[in-house]
Residue frames as qw, qx, qy, qz and C-alpha x, y, z in Angstrom:
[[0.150, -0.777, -0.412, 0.452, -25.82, -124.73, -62.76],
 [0.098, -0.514, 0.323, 0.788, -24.85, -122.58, -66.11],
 [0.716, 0.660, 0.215, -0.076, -25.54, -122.09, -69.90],
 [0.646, -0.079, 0.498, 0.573, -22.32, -122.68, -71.93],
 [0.378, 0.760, 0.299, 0.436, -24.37, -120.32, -74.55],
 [0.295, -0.933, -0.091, 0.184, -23.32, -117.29, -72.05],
 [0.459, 0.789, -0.344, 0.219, -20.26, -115.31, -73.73],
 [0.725, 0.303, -0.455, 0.419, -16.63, -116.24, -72.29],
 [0.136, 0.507, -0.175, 0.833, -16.18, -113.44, -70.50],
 [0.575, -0.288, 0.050, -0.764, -19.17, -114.12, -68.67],
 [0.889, -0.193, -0.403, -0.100, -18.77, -117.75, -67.47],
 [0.185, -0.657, 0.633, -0.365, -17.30, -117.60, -63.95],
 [0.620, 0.057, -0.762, 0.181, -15.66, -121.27, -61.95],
 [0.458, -0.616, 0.426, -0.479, -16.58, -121.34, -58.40],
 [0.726, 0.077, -0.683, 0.033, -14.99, -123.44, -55.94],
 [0.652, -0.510, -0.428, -0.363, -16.81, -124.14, -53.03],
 [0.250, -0.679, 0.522, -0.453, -15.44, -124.01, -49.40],
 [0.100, -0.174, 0.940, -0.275, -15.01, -126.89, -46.84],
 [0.178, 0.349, 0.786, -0.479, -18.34, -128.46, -46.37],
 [0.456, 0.622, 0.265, -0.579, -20.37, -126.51, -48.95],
 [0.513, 0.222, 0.780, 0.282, -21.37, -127.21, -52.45],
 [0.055, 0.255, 0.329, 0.908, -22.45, -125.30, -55.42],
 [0.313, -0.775, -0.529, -0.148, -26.76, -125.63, -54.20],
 [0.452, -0.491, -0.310, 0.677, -24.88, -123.16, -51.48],
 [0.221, -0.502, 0.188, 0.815, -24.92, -120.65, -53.76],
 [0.194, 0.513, 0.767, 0.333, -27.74, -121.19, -56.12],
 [0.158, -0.877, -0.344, 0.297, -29.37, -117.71, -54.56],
 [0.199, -0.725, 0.215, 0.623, -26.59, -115.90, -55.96],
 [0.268, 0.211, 0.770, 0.539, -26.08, -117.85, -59.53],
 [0.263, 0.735, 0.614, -0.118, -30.06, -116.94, -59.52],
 [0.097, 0.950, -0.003, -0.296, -28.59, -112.85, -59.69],
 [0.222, -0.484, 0.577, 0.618, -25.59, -113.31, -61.58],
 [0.310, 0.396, 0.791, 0.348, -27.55, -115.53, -64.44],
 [0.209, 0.832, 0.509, -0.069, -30.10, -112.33, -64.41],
 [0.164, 0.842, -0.334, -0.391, -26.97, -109.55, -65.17],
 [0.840, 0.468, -0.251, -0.113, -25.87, -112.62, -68.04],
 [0.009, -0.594, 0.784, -0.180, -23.20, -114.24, -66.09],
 [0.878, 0.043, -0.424, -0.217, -22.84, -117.87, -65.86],
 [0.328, -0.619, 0.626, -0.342, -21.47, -119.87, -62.37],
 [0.881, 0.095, -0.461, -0.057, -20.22, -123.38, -62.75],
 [0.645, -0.612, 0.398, -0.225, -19.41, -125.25, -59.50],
 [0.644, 0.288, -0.708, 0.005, -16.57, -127.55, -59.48],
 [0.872, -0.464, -0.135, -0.082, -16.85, -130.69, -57.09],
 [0.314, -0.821, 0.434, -0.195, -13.81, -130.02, -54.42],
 [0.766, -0.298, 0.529, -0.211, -13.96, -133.87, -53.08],
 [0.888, 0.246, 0.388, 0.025, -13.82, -135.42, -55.99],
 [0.520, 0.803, -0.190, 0.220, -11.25, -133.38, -57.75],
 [0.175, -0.711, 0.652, -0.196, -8.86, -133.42, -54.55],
 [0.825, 0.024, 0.564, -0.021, -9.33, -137.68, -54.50],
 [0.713, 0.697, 0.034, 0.068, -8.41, -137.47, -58.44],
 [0.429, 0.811, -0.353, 0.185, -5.13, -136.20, -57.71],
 [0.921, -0.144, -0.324, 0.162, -1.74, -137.72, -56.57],
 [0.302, 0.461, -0.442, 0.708, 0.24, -135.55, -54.51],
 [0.197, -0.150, -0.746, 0.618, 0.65, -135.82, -50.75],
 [0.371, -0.627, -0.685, -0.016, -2.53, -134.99, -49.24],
 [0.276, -0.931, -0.127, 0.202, -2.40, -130.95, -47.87],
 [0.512, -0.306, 0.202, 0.777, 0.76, -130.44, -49.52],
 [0.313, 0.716, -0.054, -0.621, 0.95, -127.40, -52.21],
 [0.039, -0.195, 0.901, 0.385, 1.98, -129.97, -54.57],
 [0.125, 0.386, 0.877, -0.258, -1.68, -130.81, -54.07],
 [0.085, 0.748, 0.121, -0.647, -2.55, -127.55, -54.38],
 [0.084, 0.406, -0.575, -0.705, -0.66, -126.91, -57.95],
 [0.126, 0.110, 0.939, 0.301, -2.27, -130.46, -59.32],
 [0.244, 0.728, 0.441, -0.465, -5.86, -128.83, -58.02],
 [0.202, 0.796, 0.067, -0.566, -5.28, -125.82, -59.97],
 [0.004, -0.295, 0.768, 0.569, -3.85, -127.57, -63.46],
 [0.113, -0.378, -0.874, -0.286, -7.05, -129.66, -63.76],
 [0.230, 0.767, 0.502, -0.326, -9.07, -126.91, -62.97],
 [0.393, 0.697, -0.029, -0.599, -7.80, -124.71, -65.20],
 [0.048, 0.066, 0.852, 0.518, -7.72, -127.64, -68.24],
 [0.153, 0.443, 0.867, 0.167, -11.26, -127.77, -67.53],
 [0.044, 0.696, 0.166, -0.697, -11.86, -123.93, -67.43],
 [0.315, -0.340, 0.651, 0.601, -10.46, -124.03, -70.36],
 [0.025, 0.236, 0.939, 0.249, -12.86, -126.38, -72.15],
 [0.007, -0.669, -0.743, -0.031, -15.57, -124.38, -71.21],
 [0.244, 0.610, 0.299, 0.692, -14.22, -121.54, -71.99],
 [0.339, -0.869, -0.353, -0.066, -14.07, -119.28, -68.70],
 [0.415, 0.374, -0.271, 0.784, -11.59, -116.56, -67.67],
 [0.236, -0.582, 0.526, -0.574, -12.62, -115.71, -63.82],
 [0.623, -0.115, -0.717, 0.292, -12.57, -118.28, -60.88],
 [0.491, -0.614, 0.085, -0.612, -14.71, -117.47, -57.38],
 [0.550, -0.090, -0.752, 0.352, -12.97, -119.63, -54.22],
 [0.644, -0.610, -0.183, -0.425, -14.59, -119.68, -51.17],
 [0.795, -0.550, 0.177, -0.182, -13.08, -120.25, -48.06],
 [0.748, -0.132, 0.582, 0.290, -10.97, -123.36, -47.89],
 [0.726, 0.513, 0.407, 0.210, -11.07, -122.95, -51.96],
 [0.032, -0.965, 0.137, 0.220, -9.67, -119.35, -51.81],
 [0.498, -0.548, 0.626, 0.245, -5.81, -121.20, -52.23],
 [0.544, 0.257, 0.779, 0.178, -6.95, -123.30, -55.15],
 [0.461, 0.731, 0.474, 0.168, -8.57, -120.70, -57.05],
 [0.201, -0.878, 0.270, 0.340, -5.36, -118.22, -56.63],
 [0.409, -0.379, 0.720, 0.413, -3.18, -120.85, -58.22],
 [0.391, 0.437, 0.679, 0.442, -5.22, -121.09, -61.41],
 [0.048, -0.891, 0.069, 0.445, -4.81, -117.18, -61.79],
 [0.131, 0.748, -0.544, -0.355, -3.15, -116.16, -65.06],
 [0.263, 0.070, 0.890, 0.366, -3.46, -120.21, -66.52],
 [0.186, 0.155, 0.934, 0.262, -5.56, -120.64, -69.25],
 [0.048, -0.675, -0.563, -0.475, -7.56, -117.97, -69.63],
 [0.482, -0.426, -0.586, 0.493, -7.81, -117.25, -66.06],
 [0.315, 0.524, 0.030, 0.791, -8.09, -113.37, -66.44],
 [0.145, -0.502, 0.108, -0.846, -9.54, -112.69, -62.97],
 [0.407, -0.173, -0.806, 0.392, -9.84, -114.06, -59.08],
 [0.493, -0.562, -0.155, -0.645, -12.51, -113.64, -56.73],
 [0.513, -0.144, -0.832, 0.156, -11.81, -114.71, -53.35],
 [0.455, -0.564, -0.256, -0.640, -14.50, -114.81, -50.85],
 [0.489, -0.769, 0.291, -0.291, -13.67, -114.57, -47.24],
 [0.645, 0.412, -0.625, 0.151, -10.29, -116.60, -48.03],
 [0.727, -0.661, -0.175, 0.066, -9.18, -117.86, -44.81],
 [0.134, 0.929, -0.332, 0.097, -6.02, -116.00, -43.84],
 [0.471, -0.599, 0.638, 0.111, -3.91, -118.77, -42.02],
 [0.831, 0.347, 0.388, 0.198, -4.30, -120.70, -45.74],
 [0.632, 0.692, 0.096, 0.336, -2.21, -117.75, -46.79],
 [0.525, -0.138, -0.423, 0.726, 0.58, -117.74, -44.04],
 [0.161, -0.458, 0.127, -0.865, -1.24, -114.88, -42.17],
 [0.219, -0.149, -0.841, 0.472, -2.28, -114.98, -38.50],
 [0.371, -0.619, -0.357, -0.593, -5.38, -114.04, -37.29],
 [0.139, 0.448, -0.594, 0.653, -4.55, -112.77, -33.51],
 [0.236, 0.209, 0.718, -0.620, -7.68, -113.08, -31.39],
 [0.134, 0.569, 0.785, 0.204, -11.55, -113.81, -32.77],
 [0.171, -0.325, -0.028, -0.930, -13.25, -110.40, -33.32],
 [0.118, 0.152, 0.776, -0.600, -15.52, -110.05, -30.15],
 [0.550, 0.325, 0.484, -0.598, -19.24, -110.39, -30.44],
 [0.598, 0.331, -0.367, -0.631, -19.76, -112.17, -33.32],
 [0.908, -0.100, 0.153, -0.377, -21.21, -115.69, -33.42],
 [0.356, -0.341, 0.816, 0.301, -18.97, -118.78, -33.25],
 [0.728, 0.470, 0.497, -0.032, -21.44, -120.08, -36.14],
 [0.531, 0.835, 0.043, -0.140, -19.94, -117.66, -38.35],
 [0.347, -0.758, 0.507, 0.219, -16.52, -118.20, -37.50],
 [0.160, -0.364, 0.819, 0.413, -15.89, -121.11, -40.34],
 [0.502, 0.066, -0.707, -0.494, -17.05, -123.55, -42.25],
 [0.560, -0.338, 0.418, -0.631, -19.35, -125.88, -40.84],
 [0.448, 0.087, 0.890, 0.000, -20.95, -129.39, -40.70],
 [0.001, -0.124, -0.601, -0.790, -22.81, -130.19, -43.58],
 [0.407, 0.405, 0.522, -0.630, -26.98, -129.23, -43.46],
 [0.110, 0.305, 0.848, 0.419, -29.77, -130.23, -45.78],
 [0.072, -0.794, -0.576, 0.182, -32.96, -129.05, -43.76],
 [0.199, 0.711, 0.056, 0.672, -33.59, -125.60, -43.75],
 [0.659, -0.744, -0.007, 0.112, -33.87, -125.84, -39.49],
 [0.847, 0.017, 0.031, 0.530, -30.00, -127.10, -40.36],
 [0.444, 0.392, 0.168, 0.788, -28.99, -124.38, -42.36],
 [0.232, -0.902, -0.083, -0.354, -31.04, -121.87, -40.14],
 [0.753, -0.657, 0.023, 0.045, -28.52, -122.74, -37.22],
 [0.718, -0.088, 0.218, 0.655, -25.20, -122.14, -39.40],
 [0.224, 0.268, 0.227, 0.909, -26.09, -119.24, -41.13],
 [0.124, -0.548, -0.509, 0.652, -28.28, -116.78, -38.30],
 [0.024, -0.517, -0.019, 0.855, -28.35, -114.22, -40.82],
 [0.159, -0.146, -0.717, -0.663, -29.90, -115.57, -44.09],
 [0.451, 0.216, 0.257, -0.827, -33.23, -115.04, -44.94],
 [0.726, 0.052, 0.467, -0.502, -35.68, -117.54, -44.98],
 [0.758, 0.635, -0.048, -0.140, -36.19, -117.69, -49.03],
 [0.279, 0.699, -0.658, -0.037, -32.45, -118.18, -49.03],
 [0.389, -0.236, 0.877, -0.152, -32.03, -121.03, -46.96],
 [0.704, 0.391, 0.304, -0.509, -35.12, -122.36, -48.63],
 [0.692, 0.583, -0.405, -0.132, -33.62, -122.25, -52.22],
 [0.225, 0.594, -0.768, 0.081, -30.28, -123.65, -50.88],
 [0.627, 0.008, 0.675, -0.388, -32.49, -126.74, -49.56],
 [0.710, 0.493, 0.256, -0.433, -34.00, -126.92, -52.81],
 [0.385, 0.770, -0.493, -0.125, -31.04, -127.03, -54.60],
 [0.183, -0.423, 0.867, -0.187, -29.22, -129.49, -52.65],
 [0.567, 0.234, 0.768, -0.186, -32.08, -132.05, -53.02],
 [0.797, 0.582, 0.081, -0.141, -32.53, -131.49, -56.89],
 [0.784, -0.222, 0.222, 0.536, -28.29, -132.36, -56.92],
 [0.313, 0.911, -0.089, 0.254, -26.63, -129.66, -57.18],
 [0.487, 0.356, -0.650, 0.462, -24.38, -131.56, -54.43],
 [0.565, -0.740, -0.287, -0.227, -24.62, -132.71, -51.31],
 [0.407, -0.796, 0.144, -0.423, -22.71, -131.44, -48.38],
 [0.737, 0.250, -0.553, 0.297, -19.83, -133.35, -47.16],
 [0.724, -0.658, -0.186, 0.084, -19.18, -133.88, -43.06],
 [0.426, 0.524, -0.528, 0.516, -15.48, -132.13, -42.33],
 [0.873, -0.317, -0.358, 0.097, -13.81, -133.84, -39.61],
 [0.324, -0.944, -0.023, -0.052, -12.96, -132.03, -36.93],
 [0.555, -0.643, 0.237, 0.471, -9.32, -132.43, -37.43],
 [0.412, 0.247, 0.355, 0.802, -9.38, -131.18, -40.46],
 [0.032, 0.862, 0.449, 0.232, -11.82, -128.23, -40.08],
 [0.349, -0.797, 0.105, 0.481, -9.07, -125.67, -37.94],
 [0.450, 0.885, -0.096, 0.068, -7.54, -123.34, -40.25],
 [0.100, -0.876, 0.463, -0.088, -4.21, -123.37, -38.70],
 [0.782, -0.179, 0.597, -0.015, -3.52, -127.30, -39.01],
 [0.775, 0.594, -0.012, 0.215, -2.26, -127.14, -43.21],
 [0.735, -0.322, 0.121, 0.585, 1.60, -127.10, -43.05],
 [0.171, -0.791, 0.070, 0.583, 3.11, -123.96, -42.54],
 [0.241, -0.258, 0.641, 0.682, 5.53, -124.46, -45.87],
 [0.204, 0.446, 0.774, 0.401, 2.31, -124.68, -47.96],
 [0.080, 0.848, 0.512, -0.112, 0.58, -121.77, -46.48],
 [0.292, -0.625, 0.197, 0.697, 3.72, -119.51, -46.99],
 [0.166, -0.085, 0.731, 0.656, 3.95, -120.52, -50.68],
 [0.043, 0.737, 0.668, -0.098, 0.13, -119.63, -51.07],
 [0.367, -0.740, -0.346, 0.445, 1.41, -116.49, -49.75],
 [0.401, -0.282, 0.502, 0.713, 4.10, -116.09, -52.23],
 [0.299, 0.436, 0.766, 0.365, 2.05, -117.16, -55.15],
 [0.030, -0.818, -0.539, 0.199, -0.20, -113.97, -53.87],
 [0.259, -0.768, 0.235, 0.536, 2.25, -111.34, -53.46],
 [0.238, -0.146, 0.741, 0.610, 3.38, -112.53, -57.25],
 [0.307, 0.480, 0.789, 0.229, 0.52, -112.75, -58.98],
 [0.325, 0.051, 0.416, 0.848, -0.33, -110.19, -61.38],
 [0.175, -0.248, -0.911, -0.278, -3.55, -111.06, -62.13],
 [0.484, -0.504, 0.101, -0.708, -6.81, -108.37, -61.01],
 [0.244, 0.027, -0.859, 0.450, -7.37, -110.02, -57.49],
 [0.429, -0.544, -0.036, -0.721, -10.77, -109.36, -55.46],
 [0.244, 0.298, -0.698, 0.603, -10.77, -109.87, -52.06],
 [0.346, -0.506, -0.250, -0.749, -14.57, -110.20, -50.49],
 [0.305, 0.025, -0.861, 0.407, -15.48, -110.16, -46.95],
 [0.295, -0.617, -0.680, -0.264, -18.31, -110.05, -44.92],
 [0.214, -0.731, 0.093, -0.641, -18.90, -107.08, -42.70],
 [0.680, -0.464, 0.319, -0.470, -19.51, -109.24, -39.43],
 [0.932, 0.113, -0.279, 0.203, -16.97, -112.35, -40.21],
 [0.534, -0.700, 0.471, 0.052, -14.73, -113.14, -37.26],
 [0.893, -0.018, 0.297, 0.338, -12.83, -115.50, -39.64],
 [0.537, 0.132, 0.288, 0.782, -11.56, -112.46, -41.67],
 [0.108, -0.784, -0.299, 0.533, -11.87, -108.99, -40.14],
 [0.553, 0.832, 0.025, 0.041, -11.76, -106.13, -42.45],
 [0.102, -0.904, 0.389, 0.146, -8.60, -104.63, -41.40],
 [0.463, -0.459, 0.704, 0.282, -6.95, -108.00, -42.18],
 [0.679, 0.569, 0.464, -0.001, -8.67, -108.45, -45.55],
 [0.264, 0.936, -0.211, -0.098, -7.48, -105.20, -46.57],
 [0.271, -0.676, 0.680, 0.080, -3.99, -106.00, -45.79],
 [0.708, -0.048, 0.685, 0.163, -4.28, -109.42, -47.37],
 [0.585, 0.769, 0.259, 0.003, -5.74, -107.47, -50.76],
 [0.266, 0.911, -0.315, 0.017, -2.95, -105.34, -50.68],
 [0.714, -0.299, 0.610, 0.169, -0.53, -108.32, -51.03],
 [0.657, 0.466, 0.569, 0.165, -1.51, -108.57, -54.60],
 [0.440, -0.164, 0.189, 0.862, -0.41, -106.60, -57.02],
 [0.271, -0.214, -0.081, -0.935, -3.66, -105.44, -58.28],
 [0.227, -0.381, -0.894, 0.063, -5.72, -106.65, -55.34],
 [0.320, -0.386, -0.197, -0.842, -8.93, -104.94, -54.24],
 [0.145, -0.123, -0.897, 0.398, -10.99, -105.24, -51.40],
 [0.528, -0.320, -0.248, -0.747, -14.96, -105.04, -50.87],
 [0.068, 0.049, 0.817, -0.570, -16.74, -105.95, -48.02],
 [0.282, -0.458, -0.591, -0.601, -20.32, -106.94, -47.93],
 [0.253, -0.329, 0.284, -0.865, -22.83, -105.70, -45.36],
 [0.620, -0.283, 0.461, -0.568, -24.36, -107.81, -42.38],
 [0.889, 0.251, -0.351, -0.153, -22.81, -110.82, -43.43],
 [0.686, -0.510, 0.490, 0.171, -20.42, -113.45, -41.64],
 [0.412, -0.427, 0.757, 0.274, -18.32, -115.94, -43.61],
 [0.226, 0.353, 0.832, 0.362, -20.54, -117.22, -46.09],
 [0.211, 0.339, 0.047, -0.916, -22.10, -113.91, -47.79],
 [0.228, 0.014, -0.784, -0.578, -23.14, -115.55, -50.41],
 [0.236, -0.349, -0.894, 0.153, -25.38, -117.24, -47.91],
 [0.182, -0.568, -0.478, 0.645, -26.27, -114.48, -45.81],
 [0.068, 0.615, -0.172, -0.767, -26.34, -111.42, -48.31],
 [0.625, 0.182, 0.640, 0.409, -26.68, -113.47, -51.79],
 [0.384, 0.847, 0.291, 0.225, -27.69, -110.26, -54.00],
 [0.093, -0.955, 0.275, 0.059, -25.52, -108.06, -52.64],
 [0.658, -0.287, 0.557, 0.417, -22.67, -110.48, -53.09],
 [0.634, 0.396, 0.482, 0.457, -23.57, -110.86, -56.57],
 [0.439, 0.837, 0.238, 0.223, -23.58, -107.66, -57.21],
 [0.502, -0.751, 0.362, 0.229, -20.21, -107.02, -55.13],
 [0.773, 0.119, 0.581, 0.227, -18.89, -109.86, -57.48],
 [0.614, 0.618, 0.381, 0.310, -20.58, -108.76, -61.00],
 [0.157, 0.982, -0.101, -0.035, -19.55, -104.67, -60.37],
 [0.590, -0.639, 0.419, 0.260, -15.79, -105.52, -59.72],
 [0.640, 0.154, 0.652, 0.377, -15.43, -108.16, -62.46],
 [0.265, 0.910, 0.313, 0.056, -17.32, -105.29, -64.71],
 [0.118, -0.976, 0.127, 0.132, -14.58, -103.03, -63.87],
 [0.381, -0.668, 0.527, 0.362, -11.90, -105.04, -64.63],
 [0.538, 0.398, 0.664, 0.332, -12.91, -106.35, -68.06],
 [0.463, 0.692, 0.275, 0.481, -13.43, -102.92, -69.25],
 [0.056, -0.901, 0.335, 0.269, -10.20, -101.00, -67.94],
 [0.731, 0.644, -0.208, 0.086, -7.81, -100.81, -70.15],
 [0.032, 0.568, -0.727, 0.384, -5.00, -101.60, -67.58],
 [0.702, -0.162, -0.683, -0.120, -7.07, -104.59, -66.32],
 [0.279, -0.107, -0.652, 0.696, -6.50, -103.12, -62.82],
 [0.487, -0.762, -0.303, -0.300, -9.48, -101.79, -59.88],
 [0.055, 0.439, -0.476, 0.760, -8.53, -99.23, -57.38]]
């Protein structure tokens, strides 16, 4: 889902949430490819099955984020976009190998020892996480209320020319609060250390990560930033895909050309 010809600078890693695949996000690639950025999806499942630490430990976690950034490397990219569940994964390959700049999109907060007190009232339990996995566009109309038509569409279209399909998460893995405490603290740590420009994005209307606790999670970081996108849940990308990208491209933009490598 990229052109390798696209400068360095310009070639971003994304790594997909629970349940969702790169075709998720094909609508956005569509606008980043059109301001010269390049978005390579890496396959979650098959990279967490590759590796040999305990299963949810951060030992997991580290091994993730060494063989992603070897292969970042190789292809030459220096930012990294986690999603969701991925948010944790693409922190720890911050500052390796190029790495010069994190995007995480509506991280989940108890993956980064933070509590999230009570759901934010009125807002759909659809938006509230990841979901099962959808093909159809009926599917995908019933997880994501707020995309628009043509979106769902593409991300149909995508998914059936393989761009990945959709994986089922089993309901005892799908609760944020069920990864062991000692892993989500050290996440936490990792944050609060990390140097590295940080962006924080969340959707306006996401009960999984309200603004007020975004903010507070950005400003963990040492140069973290928060943006929010408008009428979006948990998956903006889904719900908002241009405006993401261009939430995304203006940020990155800013921190490639200050000269302190930092965004107020």
């Amino acid at each position: 889902m990229s052109d390798l010809s696209f400068p360095t600078e310009r070639r971003w890693l994304l790594l997909p949430g629970l349940g969702q695949t790169g075709a998720y996000w094909a609508p956005v690639a569509r606008w980043l490819a059109a301001d010269g950025i390049a978005l390579l999806a890496a396959d979650m499942p098959a990279l967490a099955a590759a590796c040999t630490a305990p299963r949810g430990s951060y030992d997991r976690l580290t091994e993730m984020a060494h063989r992603l950034a070897d292969a970042a490397a190789e292809r030459g990219i220096s930012a990294v976009v986690g999603h969701s569940a991925g948010a944790p994964a693409a922190l720890l390959t911050t500052g390796r190998r190029g790495i010069r700049a994190t995007m995480l999109v509506e991280p989940v907060p108890e993956h980064f020892g933070m509590s999230l007190s009570a759901p934010r009232a009125g807002v759909p339990d659809l938006m509230r996480g990841d979901s099962e996995p959808a093909e159809s566009v009926q599917a995908l109309r019933r997880l994501h209320p707020l995309a628009a038509e043509t979106t769902l569409r593409a991300i149909a279209a995508a998914t059936t020319a393989g761009w990945g399909r959709p994986r089922s998460v089993p309901a005892s893995s799908a609760g944020a609060g069920r990864l062991p405490a000692a892993r989500a603290r050290a996440v936490g740590d990792r944050l609060g250390a990390t140097a590295t420009p940080v962006l924080v994005l969340s959707g306006a209307l996401s009960a999984m990560l309200p603004g007020d606790l975004a903010r507070v999670l950005a400003g963990q970081a040492t140069a973290g930033t928060h943006r929010t996108v408008a009428r979006a849940g948990h998956s903006p990308h889904v719900d908002r895909p241009r405006e993401t990208a261009a939430a995304l491209t203006a940020w990155h933009d800013e921190v490639f050309t200050s000269p302190s490598g930092q965004v107020s």
